[in-house]
Every structure is written in C-alpha cells, then in structure tokens.
ROKEKE-553018 format. One line per field, with one value per residue (C-alpha): residue number from 1; z, x negated, y negated; residue in three letters. Coordinates in steps of 0.25 Angstrom, whole numbers. Last residue first. Example, Ala and Ser with C-alpha at 12.3 -4.5 7.8 and 13.67 -1.06 7.14 Angstrom:
residues 2
i	[2 1]
Z	[29 31]
X	[-55 -49]
Y	[4 18]
aa	[SER ALA]
This chain:
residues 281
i	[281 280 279 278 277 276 275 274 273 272 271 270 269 268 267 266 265 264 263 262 261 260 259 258 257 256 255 254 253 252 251 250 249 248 247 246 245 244 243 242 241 240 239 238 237 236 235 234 233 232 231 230 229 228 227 226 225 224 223 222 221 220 219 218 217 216 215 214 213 212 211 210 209 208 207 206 205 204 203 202 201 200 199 198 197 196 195 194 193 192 191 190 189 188 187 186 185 184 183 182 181 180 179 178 177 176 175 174 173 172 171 170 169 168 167 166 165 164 163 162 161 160 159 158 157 156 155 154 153 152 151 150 149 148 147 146 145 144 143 142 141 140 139 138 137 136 135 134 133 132 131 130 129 128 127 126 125 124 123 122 121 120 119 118 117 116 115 114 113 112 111 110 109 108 107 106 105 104 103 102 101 100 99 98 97 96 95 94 93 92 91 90 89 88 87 86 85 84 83 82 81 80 79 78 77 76 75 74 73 72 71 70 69 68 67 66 65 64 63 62 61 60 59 58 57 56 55 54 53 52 51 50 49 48 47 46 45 44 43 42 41 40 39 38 37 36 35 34 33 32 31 30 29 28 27 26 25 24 23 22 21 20 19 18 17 16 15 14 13 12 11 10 9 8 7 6 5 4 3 2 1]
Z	[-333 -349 -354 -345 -354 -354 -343 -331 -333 -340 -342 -355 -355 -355 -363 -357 -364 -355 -354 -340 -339 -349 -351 -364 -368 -374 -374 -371 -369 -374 -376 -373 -378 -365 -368 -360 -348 -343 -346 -337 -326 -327 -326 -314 -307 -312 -306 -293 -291 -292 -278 -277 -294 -295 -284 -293 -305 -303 -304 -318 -323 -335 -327 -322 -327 -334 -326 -331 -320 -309 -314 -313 -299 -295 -301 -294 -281 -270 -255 -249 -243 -246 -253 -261 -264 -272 -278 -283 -288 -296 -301 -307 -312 -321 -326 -329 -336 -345 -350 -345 -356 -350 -345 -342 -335 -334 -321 -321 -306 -310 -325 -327 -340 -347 -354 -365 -366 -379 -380 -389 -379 -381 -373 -364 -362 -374 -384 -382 -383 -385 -394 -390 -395 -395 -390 -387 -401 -401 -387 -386 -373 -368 -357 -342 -333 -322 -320 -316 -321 -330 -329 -334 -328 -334 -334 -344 -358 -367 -382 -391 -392 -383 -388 -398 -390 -377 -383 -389 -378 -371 -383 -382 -367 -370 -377 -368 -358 -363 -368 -362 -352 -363 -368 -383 -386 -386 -399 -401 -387 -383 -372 -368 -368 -360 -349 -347 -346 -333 -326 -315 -306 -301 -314 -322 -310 -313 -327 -333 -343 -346 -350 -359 -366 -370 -374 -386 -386 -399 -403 -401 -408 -404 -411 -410 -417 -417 -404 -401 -402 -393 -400 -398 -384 -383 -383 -397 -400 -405 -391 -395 -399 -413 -409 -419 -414 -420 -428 -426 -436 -432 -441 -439 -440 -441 -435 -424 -419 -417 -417 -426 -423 -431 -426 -437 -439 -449 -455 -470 -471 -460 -468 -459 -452 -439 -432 -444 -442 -427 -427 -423 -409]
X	[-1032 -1033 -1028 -1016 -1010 -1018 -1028 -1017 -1025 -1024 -1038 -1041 -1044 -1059 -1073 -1085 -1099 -1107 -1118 -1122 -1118 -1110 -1102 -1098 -1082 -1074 -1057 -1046 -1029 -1020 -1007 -998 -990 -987 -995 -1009 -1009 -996 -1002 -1014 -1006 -996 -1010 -1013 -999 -1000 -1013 -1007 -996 -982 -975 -967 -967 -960 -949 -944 -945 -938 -925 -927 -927 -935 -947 -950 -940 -940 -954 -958 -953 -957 -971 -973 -966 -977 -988 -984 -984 -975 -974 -965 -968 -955 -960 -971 -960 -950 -964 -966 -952 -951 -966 -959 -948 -957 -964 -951 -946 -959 -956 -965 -965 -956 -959 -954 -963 -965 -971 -983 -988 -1000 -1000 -990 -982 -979 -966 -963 -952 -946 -936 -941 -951 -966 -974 -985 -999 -1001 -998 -990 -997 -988 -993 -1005 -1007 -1019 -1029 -1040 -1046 -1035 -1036 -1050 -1055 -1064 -1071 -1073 -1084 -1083 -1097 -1093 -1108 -1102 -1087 -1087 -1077 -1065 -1061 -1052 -1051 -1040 -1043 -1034 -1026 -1018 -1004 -1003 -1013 -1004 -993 -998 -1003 -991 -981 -991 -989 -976 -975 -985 -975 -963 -953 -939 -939 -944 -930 -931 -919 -926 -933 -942 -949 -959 -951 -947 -963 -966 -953 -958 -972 -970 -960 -969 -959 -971 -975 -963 -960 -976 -973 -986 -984 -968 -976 -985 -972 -967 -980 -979 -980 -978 -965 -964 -958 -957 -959 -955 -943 -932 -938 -940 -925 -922 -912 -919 -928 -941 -953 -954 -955 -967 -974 -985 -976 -977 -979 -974 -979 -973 -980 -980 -975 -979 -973 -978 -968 -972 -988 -982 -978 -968 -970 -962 -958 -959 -957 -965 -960 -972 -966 -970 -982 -986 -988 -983 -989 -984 -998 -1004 -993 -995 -1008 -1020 -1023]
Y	[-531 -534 -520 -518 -508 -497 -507 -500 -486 -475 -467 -462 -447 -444 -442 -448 -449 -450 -462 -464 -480 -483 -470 -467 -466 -457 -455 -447 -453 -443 -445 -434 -422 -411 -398 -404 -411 -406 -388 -394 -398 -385 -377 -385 -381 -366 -364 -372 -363 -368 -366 -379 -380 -366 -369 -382 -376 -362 -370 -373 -356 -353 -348 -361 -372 -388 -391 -405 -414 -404 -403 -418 -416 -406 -416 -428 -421 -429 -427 -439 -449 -458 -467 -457 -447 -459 -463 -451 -447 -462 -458 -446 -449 -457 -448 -440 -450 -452 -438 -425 -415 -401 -388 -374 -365 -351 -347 -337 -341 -344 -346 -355 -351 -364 -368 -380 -390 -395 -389 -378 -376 -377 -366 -371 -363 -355 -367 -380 -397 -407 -416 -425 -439 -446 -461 -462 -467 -476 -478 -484 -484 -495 -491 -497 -490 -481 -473 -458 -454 -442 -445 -459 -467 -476 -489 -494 -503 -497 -504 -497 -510 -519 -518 -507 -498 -500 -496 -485 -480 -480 -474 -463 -463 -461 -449 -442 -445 -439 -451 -447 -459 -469 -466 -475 -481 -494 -491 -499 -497 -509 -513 -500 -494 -507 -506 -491 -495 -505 -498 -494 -503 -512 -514 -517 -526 -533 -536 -536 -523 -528 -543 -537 -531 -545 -549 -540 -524 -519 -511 -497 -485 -471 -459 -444 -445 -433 -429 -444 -447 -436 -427 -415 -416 -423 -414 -415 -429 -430 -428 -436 -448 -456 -469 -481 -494 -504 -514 -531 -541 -554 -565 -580 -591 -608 -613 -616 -605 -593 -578 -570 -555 -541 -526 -518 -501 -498 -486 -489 -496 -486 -474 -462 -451 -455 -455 -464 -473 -476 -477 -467 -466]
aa	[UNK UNK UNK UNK UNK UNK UNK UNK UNK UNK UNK UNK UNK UNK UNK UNK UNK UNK UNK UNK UNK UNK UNK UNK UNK UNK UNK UNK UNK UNK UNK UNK UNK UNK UNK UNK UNK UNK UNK UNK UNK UNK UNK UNK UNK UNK UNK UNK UNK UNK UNK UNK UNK UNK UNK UNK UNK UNK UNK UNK UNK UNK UNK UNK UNK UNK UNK UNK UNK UNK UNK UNK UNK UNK UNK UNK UNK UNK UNK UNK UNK UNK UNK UNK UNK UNK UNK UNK UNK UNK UNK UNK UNK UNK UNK UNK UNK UNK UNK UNK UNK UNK UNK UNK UNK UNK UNK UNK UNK UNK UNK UNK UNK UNK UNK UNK UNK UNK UNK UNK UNK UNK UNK UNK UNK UNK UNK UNK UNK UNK UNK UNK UNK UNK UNK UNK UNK UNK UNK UNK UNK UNK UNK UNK UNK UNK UNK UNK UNK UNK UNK UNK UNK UNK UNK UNK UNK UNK UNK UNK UNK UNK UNK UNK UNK UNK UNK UNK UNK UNK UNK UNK UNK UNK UNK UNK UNK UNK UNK UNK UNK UNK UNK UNK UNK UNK UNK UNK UNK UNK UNK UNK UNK UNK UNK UNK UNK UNK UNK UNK UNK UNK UNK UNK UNK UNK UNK UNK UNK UNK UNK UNK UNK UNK UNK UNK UNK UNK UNK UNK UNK UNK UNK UNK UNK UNK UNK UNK UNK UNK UNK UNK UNK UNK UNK UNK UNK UNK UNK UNK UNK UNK UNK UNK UNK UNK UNK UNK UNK UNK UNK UNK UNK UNK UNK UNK UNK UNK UNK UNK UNK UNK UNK UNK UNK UNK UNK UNK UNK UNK UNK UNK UNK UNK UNK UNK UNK UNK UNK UNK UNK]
C-alpha cells in the first residue's frame, strides 16, 4: 500500500495537512506534530451522485488515532451495539460533515485499513490454514504489501450508467437489471432487517435482501423487482454473486505465505478477524 502522497500525486512538502498538540512534563513543553492521513478512495468519487462532496472530491481526511479512540474500540456498549467502527471512523473524521452513511463499502474499508496501518502498523498477525495439508498455523501478514485499491470494474458483463449505476443482462432468464454500489447504510439496514427476522423467527436469506438493496429496476420497470427476485433462477443468482465480487471498487485484501509444516506455497485473501484492530488479544 503506498503512502498517502504518493497515491495522490503530490509532493508532500506541500500538502502535508499535520494536527499538532503539546504534551506536558517536567522537563518543560514538547511539541508533537502528528500527519493526517489523506486516503484517496477507490471509488473516486464517481459513484457518488453530482453535488456530493466526494463526487467533486474524492478523498477523505483523518486524523490519527490516540488513546481517545482506543477507548471507543474497548467500550464494551459500543460493542454490544455494533457500533463500534462507526463511533471510530467519526471520531477520527476531519471533516465532521462527512455522511459516513453515504460512503460505499469499498470506500470505507479503505478508510479501515488505513486506519488501522496508521495506528498499529502493517504488521496483521492471524491464523490462517494452509490449503495443501490443512495445517493451521499463525502468519504475519504484511499489509502494505497486501494491501490495493480496485476501481470499479465495467466491460461486456456490466454497463456503466451515467448516473452512476450499471445494468447486467442475466443469462438465464435474460432479464435486464439495473443496479446500484452497496453503501455502508445499506449494510447496516441490513443487519437491523436480520436481526429483526431472527427475533421473531422469521425466514431470512441474506443474499435475496443484499440483492434487494441493489436492484434499482428489472427490465426498466421498479415494480418487476420484487416478483423478479422470488422466481430468480439459480444461474442468474450465481452470476449476480460473481458480477458483486468483481465490478463494485474495493479493497483487496491478498497475500503469500509458506507452510511450516508440508512446505506449500499458499496464496489467499487476507482473513478479517478481531486482531485487525485488537492486535495484542
């Protein structure tokens, strides 16, 4: 993952943003200047309708984390709540304005990583298996090598809209779909709508309502949307997962490590676990 300036093309003796403080002791007045971190996002800004501040923009500012933010990660009703990275990313935000609901998700996993890489390093120690022998073993990854940022992605398969949306013709039932990035509201509108079905024992398929979040139309009409995904056609369905995985920009998480007990040479994504930003647990 290269640094800030380098990813925004510009020198950094001149667009340093810096956010000083003194600390006290006895030995008199001690400066600290610490450097905020300027993340350029994958998206750039495109997906985000004109007038958006990141359209116009498309980077975000954050300050660094101190023992103040520590504090957000170990409060145990920030925790309970599952508000815990929304009370970070707003705590270390600069500009407040900032509607962390609009971010798309690839957008703010980069602010994430980023984070995370400012405060504790590129260091990410996790447990992981190897796929030839299926031995578990603990590796180090490195995530300014495994670190980089996707653009969205548009070719044969999904046609960019002007507005910012893009359409797929499903190849079984030869549906025309209109479709939209998934934004961190959606995400979590969509744990509220799960946990809501789970209390009450209620049927829920996280895949069908992920689906029903993104679907703006089917054959150009809204109302088709809803009939469309209770009959969709399993080819359809798994071409749809691929298309997700693939044309929205992301982060991408990939790295290598050997084996230490039969030797292979494993390649793989990353895994996320609570060590991202738990590190010493």
């Amino acid at each position: 993952m290269r640094n800030n300036q380098d990813r925004l093309g510009v020198a950094q003796d001149t667009n340093e943003s810096i956010s000083p403080s003194v600390i006290q002791s006895a030995g008199g007045d001690f400066s600290f200047v610490a450097t905020n971190d300027i993340v350029e996002l994958p998206s750039k800004g495109l997906h985000y309708p004109e007038g958006h501040s990141l359209h116009e923009n498309p980077v975000i500012e954050l300050k660094q984390m101190t023992a103040k933010e520590e504090d957000i990660l170990t409060n145990q009703s920030y925790i309970k709540q599952g508000v815990v990275v929304e009370r970070l990313l707003h705590s270390l935000l600069v500009d407040k304005s900032l509607n962390l609901d609009d971010l798309l998700i690839g957008d703010k996993n980069a602010l994430l990583v980023q984070i995370r890489i400012s405060a504790y390093g590129a260091e990410y120690p996790v447990q992981t298996l190897c796929r030839s022998c299926l031995n578990t073993q603990d590796v180090t990854f490195d995530l300014d090598e495994c670190v980089s940022y996707r653009e969205a992605s548009f070719g044969e398969e999904a046609q960019q809209n002007d507005d910012g949306t893009f359409t797929i013709a499903m190849p079984k039932s030869k549906a025309t779909v209109q479709l939209r990035f998934i934004t961190s509201n959606d995400e979590k509108e969509l744990i509220k709508k799960e946990e809501k079905y789970k209390k009450h024992d209620v049927e829920f398929s996280s895949v069908i309502e992920a689906y029903r979040q993104m679907m703006i139309s089917v054959n150009g009409d809204p109302d088709l949307v809803g009939k469309y995904l209770d009959n969709m056609p399993l080819q359809d369905s798994r071409y749809l997962k691929k298309i997700i995985k693939t044309v929205p920009p992301a982060v991408d998480m990939n790295g290598a490590f050997e084996c230490e007990k039969c030797g292979a040479d494993n390649e793989q994504e990353v895994p996320i676990t609570y060590r991202f930003f738990w590190p010493d647990l």
